[in-house]
Backbone and ligand atoms as CSV (ligand in chain L), in Angstrom:
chain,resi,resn,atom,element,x,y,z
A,1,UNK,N,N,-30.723,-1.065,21.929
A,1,UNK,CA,C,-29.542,-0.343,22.397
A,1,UNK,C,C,-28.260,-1.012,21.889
A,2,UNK,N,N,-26.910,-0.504,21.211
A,2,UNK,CA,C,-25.839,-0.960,21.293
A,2,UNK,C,C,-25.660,-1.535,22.084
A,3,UNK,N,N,-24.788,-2.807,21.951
A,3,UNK,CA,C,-23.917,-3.159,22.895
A,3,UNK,C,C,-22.436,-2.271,23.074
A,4,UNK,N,N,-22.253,-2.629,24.436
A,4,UNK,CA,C,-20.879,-1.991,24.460
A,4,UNK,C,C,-19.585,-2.376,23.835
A,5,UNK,N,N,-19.793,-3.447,23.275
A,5,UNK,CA,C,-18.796,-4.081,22.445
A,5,UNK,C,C,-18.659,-3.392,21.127
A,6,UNK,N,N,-19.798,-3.299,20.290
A,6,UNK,CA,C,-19.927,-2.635,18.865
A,6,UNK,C,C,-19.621,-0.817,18.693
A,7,UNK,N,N,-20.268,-0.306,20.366
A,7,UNK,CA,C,-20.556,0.897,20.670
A,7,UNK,C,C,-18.842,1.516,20.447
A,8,UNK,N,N,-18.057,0.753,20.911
A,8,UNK,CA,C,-16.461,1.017,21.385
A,8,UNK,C,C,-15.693,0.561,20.015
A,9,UNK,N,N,-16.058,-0.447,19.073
A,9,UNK,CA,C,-15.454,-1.041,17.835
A,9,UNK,C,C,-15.988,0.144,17.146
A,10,UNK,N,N,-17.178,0.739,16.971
A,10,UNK,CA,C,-17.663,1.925,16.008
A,10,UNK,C,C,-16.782,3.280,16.521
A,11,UNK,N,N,-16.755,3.299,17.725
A,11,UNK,CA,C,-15.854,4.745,17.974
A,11,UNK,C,C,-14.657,4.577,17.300
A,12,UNK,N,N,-14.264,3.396,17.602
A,12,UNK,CA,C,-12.353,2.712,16.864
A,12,UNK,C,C,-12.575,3.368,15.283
A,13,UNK,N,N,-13.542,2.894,14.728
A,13,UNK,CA,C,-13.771,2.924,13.758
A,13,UNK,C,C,-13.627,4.340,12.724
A,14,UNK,N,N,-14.315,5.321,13.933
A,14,UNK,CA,C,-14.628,6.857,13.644
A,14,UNK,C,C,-13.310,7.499,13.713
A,15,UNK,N,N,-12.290,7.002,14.531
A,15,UNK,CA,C,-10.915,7.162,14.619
A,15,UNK,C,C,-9.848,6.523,13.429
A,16,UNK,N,N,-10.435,5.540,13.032
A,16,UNK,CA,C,-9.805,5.099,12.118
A,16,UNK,C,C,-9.810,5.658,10.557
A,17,UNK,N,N,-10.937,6.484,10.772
A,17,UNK,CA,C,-11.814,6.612,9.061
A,17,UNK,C,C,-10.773,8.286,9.534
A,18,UNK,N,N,-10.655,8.650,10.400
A,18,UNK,CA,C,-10.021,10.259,10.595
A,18,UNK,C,C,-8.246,10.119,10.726
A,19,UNK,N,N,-7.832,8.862,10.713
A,19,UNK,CA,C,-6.708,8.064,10.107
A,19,UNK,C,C,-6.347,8.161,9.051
A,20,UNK,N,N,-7.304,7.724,8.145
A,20,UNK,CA,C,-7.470,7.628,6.905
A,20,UNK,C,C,-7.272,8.901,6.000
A,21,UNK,N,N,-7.672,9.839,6.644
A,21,UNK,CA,C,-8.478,11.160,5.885
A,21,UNK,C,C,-7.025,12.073,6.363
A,22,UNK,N,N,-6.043,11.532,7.523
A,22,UNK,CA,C,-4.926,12.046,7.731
A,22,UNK,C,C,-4.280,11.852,7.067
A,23,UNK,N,N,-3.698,10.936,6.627
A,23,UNK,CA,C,-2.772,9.932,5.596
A,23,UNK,C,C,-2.800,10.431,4.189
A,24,UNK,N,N,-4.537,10.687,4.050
A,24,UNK,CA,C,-4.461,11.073,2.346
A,24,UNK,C,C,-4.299,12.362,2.197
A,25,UNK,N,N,-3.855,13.291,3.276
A,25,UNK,CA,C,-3.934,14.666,3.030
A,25,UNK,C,C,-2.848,14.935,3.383
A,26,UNK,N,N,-1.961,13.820,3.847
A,26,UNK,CA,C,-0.214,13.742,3.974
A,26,UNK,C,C,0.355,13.419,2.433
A,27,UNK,N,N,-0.990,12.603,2.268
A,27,UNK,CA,C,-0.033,12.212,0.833
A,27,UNK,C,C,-0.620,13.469,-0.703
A,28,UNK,N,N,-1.437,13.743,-0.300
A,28,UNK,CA,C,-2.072,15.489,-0.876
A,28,UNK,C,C,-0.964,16.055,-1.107
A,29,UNK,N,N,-0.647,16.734,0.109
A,29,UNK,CA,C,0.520,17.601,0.212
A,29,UNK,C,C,2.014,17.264,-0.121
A,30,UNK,N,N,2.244,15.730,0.049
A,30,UNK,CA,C,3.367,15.401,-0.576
A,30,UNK,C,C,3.431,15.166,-2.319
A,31,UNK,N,N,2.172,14.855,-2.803
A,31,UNK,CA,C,2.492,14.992,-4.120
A,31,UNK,C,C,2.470,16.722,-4.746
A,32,UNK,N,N,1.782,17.541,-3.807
A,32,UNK,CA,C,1.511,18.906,-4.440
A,32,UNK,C,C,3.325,19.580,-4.120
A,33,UNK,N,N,3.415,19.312,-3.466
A,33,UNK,CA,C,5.170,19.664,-3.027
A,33,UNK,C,C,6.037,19.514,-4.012
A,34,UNK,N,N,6.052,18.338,-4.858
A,34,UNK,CA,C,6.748,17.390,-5.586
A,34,UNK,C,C,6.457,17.622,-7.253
A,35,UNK,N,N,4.894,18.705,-7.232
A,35,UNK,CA,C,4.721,18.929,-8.741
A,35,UNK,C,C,3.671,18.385,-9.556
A,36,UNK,N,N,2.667,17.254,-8.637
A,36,UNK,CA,C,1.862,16.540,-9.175
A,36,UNK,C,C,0.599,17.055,-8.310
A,37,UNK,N,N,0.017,17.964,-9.407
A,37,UNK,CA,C,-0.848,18.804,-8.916
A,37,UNK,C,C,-2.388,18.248,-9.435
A,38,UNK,N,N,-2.252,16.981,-9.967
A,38,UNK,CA,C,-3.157,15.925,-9.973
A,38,UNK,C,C,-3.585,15.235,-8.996
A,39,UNK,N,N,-2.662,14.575,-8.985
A,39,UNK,CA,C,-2.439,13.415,-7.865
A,39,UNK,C,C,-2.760,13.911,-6.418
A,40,UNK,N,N,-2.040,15.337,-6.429
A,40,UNK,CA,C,-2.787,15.965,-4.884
A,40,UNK,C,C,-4.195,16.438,-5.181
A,41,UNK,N,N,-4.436,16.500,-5.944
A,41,UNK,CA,C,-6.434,16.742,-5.809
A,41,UNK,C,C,-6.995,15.452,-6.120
A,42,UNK,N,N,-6.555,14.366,-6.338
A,42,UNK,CA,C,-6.874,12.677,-6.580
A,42,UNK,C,C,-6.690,12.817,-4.865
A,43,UNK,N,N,-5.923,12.852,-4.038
A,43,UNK,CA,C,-5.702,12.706,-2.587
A,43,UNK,C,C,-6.361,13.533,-1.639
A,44,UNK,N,N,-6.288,14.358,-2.409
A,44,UNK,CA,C,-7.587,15.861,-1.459
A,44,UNK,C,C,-9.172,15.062,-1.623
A,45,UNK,N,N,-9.378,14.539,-2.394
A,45,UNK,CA,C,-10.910,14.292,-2.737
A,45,UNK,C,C,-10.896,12.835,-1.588
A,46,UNK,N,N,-9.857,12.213,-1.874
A,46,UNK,CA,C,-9.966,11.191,-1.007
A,46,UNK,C,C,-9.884,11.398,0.752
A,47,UNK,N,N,-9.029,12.258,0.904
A,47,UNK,CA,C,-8.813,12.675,2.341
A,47,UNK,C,C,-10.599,13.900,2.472
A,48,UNK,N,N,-11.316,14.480,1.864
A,48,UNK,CA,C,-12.525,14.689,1.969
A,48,UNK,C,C,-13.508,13.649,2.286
A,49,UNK,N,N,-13.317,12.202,1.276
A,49,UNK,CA,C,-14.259,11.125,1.487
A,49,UNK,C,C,-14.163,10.983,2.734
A,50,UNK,N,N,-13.031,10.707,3.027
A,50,UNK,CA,C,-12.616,9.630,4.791
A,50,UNK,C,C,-13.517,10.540,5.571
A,51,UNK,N,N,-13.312,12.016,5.603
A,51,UNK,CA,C,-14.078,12.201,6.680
A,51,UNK,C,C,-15.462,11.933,6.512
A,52,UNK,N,N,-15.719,12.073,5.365
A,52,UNK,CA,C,-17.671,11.380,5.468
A,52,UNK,C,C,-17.862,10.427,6.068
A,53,UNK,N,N,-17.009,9.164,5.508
A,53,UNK,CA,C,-16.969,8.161,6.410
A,53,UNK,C,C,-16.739,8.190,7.672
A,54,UNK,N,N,-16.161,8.832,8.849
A,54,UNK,CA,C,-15.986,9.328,9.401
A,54,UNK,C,C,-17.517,9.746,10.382
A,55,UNK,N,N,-18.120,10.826,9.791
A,55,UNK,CA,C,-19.178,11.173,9.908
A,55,UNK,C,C,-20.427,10.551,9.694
A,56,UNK,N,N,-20.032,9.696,8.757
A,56,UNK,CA,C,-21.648,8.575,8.319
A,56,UNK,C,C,-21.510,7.593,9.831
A,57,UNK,N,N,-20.287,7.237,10.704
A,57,UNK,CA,C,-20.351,6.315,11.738
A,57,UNK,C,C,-20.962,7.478,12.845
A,58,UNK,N,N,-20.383,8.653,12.561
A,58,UNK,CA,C,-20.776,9.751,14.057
A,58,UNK,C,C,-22.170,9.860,13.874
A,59,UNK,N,N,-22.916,9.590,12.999
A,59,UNK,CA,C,-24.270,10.227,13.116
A,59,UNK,C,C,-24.931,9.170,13.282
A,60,UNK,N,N,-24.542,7.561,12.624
A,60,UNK,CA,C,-25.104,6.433,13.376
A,60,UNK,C,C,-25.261,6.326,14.577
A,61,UNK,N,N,-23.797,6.922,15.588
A,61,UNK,CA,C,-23.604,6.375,16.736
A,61,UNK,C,C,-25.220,7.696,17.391
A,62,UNK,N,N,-24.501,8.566,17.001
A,62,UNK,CA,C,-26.071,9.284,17.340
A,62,UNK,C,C,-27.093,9.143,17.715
A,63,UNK,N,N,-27.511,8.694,16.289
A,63,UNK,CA,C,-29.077,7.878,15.683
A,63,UNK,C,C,-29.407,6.548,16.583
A,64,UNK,N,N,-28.076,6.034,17.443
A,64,UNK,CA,C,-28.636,5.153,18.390
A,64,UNK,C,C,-28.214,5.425,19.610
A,65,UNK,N,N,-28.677,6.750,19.901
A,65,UNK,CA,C,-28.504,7.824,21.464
A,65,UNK,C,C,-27.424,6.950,21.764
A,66,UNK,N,N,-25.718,7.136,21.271
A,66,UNK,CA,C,-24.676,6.408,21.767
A,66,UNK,C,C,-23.244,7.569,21.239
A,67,UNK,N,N,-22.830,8.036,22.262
A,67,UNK,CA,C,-22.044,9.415,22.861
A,67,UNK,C,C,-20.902,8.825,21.614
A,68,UNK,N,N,-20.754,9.697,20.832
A,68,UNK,CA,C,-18.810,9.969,20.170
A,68,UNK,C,C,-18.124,10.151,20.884
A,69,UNK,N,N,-16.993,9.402,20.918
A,69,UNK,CA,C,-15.779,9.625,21.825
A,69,UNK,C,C,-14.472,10.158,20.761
A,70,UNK,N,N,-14.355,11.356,20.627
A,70,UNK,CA,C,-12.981,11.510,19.772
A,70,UNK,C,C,-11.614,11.338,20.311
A,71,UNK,N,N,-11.177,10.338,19.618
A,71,UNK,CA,C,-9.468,10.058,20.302
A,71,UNK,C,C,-8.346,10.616,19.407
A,72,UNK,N,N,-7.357,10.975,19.960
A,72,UNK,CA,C,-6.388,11.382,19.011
A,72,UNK,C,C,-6.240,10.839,18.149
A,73,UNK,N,N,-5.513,11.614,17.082
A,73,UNK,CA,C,-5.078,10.568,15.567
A,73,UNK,C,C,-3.863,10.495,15.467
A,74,UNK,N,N,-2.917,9.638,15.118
A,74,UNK,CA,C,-2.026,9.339,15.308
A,74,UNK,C,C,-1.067,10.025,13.811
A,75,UNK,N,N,-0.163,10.113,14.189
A,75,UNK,CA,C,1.334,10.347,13.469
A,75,UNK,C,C,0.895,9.670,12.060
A,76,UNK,N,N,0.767,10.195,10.731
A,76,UNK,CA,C,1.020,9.725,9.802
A,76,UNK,C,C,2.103,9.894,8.809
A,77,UNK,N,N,2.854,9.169,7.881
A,77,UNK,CA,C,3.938,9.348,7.328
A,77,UNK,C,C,3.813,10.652,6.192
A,78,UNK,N,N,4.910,11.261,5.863
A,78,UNK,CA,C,4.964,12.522,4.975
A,78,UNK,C,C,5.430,12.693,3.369
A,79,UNK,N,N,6.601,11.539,3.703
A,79,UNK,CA,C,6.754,11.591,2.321
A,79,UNK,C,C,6.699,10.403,1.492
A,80,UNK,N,N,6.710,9.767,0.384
A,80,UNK,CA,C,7.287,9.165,-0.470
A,80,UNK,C,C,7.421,9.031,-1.754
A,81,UNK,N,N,8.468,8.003,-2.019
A,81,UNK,CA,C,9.328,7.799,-2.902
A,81,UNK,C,C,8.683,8.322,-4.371
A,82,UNK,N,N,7.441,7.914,-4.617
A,82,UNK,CA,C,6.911,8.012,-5.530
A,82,UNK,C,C,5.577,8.028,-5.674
A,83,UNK,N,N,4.485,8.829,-6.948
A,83,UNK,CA,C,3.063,8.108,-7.212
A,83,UNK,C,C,2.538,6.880,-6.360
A,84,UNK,N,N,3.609,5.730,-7.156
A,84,UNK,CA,C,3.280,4.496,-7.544
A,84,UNK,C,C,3.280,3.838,-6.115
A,85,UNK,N,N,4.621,4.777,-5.333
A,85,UNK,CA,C,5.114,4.106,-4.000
A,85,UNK,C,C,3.711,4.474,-2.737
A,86,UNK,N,N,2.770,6.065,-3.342
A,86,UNK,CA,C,1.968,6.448,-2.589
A,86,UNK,C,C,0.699,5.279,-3.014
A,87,UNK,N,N,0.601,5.038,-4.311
A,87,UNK,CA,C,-0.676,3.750,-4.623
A,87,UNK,C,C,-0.492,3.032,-3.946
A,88,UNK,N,N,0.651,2.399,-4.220
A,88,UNK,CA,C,0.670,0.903,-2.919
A,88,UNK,C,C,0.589,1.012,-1.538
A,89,UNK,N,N,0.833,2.049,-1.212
A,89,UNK,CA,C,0.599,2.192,0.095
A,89,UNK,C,C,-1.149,2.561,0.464
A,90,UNK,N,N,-1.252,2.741,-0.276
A,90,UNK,CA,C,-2.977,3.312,-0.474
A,90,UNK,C,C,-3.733,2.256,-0.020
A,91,UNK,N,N,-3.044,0.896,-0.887
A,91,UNK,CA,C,-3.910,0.220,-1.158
A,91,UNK,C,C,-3.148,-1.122,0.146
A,92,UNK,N,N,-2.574,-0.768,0.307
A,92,UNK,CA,C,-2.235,-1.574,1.583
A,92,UNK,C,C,-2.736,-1.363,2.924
A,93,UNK,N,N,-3.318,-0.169,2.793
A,93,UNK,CA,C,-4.067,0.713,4.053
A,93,UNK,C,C,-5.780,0.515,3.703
A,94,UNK,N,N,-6.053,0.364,2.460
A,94,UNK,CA,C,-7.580,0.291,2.222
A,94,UNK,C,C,-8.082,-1.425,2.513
A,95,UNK,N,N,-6.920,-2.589,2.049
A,95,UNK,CA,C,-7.169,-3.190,2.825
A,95,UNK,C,C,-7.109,-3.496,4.006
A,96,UNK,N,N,-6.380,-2.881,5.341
A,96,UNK,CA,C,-6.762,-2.736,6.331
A,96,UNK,C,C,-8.004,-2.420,6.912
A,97,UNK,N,N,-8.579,-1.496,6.357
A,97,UNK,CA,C,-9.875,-0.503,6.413
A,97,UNK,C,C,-10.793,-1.668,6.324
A,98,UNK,N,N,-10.677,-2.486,5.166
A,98,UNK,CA,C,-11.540,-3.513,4.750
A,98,UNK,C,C,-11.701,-4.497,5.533
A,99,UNK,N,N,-10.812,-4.910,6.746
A,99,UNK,CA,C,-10.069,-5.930,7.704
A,99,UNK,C,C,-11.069,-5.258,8.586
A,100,UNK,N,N,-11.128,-4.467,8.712
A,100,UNK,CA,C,-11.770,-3.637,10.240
A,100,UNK,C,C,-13.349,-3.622,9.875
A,101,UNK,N,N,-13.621,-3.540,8.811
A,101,UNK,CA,C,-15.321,-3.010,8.124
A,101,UNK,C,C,-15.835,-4.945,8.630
A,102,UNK,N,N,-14.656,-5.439,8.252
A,102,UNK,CA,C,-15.624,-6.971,8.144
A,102,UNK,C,C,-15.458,-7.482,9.644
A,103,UNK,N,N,-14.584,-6.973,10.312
A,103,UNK,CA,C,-14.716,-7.080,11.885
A,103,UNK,C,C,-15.572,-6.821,12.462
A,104,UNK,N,N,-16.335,-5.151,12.089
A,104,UNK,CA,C,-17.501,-4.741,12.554
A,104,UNK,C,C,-18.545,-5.441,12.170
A,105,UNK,N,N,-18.557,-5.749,10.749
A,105,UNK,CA,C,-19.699,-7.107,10.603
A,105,UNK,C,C,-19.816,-8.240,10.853
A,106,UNK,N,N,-19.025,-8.799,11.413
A,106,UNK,CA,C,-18.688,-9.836,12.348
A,106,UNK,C,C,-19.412,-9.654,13.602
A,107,UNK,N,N,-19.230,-8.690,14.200
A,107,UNK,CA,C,-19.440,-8.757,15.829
A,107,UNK,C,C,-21.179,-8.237,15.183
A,108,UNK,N,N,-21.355,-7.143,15.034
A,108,UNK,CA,C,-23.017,-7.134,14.332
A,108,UNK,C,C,-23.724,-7.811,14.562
A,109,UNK,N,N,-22.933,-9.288,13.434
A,109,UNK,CA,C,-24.072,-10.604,13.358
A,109,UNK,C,C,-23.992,-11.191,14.323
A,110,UNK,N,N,-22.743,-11.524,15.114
A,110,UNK,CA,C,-22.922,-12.206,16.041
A,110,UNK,C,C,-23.713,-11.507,17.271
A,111,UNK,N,N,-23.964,-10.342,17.444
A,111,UNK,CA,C,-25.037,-9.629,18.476
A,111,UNK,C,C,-26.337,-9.556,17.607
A,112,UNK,N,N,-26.837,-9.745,16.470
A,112,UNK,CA,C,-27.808,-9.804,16.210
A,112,UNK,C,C,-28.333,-8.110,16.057
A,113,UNK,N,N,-27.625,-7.597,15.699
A,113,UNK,CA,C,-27.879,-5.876,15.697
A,113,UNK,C,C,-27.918,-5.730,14.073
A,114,UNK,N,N,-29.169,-6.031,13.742
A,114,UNK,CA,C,-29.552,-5.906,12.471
A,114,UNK,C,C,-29.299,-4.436,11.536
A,115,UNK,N,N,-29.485,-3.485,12.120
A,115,UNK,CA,C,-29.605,-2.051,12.424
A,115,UNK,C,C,-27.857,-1.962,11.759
A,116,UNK,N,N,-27.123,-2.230,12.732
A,116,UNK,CA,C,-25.946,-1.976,12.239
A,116,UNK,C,C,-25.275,-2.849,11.299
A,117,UNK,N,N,-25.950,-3.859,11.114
A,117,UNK,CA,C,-25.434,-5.236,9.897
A,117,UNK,C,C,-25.990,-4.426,9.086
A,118,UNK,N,N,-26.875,-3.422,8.608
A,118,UNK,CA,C,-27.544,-2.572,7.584
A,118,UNK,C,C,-26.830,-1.627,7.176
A,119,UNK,N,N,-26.432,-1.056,8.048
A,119,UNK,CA,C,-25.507,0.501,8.095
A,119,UNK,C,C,-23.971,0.062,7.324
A,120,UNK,N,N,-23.790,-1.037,7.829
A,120,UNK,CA,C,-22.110,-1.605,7.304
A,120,UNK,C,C,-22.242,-2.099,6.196
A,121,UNK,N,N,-24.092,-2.258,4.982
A,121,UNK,CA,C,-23.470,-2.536,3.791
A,121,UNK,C,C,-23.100,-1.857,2.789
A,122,UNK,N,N,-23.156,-0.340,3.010
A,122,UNK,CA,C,-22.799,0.418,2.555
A,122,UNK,C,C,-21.213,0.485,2.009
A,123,UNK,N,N,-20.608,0.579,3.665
A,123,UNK,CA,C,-19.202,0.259,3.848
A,123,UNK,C,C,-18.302,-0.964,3.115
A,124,UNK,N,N,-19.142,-2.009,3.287
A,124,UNK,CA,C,-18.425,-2.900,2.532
A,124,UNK,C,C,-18.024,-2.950,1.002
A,125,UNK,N,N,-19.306,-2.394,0.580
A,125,UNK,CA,C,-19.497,-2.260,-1.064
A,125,UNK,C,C,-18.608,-1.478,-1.242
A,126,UNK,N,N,-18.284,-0.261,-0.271
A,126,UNK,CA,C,-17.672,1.258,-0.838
A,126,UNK,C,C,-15.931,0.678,-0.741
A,127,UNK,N,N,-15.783,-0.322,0.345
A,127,UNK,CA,C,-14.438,-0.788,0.396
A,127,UNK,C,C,-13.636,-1.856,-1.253
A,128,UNK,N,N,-15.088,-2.502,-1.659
A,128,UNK,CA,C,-14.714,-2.905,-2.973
A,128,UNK,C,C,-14.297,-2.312,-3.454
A,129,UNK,N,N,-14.953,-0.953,-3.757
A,129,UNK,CA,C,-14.584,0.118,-5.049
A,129,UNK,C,C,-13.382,0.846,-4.600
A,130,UNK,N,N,-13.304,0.978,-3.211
A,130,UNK,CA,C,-11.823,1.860,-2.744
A,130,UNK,C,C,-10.472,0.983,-3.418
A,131,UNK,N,N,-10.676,-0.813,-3.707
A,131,UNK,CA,C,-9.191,-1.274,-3.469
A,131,UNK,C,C,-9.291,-1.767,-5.111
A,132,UNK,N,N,-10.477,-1.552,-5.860
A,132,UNK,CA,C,-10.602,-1.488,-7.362
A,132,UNK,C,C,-9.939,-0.279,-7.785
A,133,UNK,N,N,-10.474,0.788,-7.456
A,133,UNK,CA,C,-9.948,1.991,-7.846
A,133,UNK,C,C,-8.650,2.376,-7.419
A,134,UNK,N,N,-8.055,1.936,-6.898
A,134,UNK,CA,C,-6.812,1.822,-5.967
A,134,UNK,C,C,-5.828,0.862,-6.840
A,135,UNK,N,N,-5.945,-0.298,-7.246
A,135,UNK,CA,C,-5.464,-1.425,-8.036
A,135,UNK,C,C,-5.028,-0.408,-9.541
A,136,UNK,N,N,-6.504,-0.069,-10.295
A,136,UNK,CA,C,-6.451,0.668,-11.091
A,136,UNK,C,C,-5.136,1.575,-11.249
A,137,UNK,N,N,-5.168,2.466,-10.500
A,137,UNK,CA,C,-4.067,3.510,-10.577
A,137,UNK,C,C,-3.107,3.047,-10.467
A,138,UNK,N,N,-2.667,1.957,-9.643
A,138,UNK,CA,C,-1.217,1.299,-9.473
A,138,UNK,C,C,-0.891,0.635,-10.718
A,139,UNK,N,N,-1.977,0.217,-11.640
A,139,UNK,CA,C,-1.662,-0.082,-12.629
A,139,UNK,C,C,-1.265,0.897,-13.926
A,140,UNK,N,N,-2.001,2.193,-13.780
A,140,UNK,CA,C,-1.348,3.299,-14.498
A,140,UNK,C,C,-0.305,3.668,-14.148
A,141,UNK,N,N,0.252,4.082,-12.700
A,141,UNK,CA,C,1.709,4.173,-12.498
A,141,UNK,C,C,2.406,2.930,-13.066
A,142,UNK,N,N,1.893,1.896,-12.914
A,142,UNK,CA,C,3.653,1.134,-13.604
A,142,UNK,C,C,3.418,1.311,-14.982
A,143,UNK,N,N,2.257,1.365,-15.813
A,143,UNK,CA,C,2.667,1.705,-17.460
A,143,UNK,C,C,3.518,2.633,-17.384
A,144,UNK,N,N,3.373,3.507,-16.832
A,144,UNK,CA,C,4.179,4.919,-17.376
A,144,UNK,C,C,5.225,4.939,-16.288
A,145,UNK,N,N,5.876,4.357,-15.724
A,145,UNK,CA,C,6.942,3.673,-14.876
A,145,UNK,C,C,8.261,4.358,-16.010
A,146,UNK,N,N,8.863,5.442,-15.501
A,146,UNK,CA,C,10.044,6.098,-15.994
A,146,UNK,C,C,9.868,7.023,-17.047
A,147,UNK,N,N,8.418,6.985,-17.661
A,147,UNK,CA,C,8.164,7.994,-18.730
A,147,UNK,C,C,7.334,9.092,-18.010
A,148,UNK,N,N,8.287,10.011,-17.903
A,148,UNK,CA,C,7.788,11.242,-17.937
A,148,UNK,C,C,6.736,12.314,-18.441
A,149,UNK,N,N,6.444,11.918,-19.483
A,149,UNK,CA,C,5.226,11.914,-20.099
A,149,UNK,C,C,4.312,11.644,-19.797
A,150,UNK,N,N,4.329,10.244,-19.901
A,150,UNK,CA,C,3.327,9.383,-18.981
A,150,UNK,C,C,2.701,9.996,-17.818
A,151,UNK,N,N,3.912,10.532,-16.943
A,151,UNK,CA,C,3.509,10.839,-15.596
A,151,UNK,C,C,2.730,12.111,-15.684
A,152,UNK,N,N,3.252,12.627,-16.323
A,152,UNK,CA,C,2.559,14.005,-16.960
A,152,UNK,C,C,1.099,13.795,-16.729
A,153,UNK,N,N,0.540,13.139,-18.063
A,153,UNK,CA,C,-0.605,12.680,-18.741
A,153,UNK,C,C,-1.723,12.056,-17.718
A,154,UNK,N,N,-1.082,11.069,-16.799
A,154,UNK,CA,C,-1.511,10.541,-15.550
A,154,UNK,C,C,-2.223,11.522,-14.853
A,155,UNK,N,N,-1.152,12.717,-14.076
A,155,UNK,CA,C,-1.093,13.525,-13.688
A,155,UNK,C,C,-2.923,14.884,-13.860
A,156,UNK,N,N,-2.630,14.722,-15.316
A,156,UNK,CA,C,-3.508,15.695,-15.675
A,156,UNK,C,C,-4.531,15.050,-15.546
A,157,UNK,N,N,-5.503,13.731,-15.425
A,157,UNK,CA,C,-6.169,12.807,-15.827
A,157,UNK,C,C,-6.244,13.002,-14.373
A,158,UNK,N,N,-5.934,12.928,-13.180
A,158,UNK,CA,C,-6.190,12.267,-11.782
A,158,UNK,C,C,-6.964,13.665,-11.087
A,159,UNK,N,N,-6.092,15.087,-12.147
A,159,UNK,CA,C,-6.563,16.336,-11.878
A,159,UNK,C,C,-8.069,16.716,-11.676
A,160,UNK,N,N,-9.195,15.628,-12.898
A,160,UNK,CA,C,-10.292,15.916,-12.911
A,160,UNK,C,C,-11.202,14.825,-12.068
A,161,UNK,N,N,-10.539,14.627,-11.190
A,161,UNK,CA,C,-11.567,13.792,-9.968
A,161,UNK,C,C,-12.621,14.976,-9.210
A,162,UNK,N,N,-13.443,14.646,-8.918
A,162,UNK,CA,C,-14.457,16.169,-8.241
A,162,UNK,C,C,-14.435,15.244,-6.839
A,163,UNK,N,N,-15.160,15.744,-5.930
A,163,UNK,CA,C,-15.677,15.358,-4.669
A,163,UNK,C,C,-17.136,15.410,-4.947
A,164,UNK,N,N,-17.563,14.316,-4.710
A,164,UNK,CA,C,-19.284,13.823,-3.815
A,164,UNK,C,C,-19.313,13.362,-2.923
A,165,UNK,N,N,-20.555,14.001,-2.227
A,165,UNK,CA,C,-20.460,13.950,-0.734
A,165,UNK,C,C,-21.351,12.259,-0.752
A,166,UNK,N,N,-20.425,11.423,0.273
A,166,UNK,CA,C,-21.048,10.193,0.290
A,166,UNK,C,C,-22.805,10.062,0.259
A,167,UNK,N,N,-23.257,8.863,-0.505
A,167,UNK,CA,C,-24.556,9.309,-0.480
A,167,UNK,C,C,-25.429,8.887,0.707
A,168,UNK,N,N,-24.951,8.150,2.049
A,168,UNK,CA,C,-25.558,8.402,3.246
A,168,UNK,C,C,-26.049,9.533,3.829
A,169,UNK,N,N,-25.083,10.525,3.396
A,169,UNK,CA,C,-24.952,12.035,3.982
A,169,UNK,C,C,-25.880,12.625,2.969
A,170,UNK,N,N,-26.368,12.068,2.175
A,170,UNK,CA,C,-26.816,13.151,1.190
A,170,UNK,C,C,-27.065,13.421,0.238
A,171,UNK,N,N,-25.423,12.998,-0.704
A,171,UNK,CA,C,-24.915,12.790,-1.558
A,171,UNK,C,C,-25.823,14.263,-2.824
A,172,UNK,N,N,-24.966,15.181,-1.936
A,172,UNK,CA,C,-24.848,16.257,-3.227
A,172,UNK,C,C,-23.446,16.744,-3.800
A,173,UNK,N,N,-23.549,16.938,-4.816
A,173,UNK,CA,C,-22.479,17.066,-5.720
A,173,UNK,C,C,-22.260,19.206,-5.657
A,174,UNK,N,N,-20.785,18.917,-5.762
A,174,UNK,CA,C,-20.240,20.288,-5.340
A,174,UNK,C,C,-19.936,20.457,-6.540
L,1,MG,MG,MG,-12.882,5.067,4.639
């Protein structure tokens, strides 16, 4: 059985990943507003992931007869300054995410809940690639930092991201 400690850090968690999936579909809509009709389907695919994640914790909590509690989601910001200004912020929020994933594996080991030290290595690995791929792009926004072109080119390039459904869930391709 969960403990009630992990049981209540995993709900946080399920709230947090629907945080996440708020934020990137704030920042969706703020780049599609603005003309970067890339960058908002680079943010749509991402605000799709979160909720898997999202859902890969709801069906754990499940899978160990342990009730979802949905809590509100909080206020996320709408606009900014730029691409480059939405990367960094991306990636200032994915390491948070990453802060919280290794919290949950923390308390895990220290309860000895093997089960869920299993389930979270998924998460961890997937948090590597979130703040790689994240780094990445911040590094294409500053090349092309005032060239218009650039942003262009960026732009069209971020356009052909697809969505896959995480492969806990499944992982079929749309
Ligand atoms: Mg996530």
């Amino acid at each position: 059985m969960l403990s009630k400690k992990l049981h209540e850090a995993l709900n946080a968690q399920i709230n947090a990943e629907m945080w996440s999936a708020y934020l990137y579909l704030s920042m969706s809509l703020d780049a599609e507003v603005k003309g970067y009709k890339g960058i908002a389907n680079w943010f749509y695919v991402q605000f799709r992931e979160e909720q898997d994640h999202a859902r890969i914790f709801m069906n754990y909590l499940l899978s160990r007869d342990a009730a979802v509690s949905l809590q509100p989601i909080e206020t996320v910001r709408t606009s900014w300054a730029s691409p480059l200004e939405m990367f960094r912020d991306t990636l200032e929020h994915e390491q948070k995410v990453t802060a919280m994933i290794g919290n949950l594996a923390s308390i895990a080991a220290e309860e000895k809940d093997f089960a869920t030290s299993n389930m979270l290595v998924w998460f961890i690995d997937e948090q590597v690639e979130e703040e790689a791929s994240t780094r990445e792009k911040i590094g294409a926004c500053e090349a092309v930092e005032g060239n218009k072109f650039g942003l262009y080119m960026l732009d069209k390039e971020l356009a052909a991201r697809t969505y896959t459904q995480a492969s806990p869930l499944g992982s079929s391709a749309e």
